[in-house]
C-alpha positions in Angstrom: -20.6 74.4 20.9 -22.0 72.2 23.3 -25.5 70.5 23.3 -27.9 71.5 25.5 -28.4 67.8 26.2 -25.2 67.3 26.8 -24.9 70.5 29.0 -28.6 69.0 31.0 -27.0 65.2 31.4 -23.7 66.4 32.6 -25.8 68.3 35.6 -27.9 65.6 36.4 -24.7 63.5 36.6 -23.0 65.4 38.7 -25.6 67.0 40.8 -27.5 64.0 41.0 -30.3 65.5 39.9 -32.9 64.2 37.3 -33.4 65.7 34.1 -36.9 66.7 34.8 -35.1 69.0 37.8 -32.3 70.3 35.9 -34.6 71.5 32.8 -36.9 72.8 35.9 -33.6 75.0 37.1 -32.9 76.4 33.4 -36.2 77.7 32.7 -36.0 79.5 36.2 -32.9 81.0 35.3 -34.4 82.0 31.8 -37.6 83.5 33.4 -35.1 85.3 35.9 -33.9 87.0 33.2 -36.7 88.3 31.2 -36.2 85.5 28.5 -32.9 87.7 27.2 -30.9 84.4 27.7 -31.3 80.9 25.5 -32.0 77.9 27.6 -28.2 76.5 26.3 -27.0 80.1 27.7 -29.4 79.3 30.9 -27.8 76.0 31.2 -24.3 76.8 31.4 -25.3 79.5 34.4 -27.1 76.6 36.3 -24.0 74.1 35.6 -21.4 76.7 37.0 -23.6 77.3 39.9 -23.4 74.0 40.3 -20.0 73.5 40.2 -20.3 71.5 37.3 -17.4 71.4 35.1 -18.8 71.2 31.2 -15.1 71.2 29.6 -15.4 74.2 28.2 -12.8 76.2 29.4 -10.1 74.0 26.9 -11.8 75.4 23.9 -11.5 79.0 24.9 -8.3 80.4 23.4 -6.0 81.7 26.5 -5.3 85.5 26.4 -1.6 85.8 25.7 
């Protein structure tokens, strides 16, 4: 699993965005959703909104 530091540098970096914003943009998304979401889950939404690549898709096993 991926940090959520990790997930927050790799949006500032490609967003250009500081981290102040980007931890600004996941606790939006988390109150969007009630709080039903953690801020890593939150994180991952805002970095595919994004466009943000995180490398995750690699480490999910491929349907055969």
């Amino acid at each position: 699993m991926i940090a959520l530091e990790e997930i927050i540098n790799k949006i500032a970096n490609g967003a250009s965005l500081t981290a102040k914003e980007v931890n600004a943009l996941i606790d939006k998304k988390v109150a969007e959703t009630g709080g039903n979401i953690s801020r890593t889950g939150a994180a991952m939404i805002v970095a595919r909104e994004k466009n943000i690549d995180l490398g995750l898709s690699s480490k999910i096993p491929q349907k055969s």
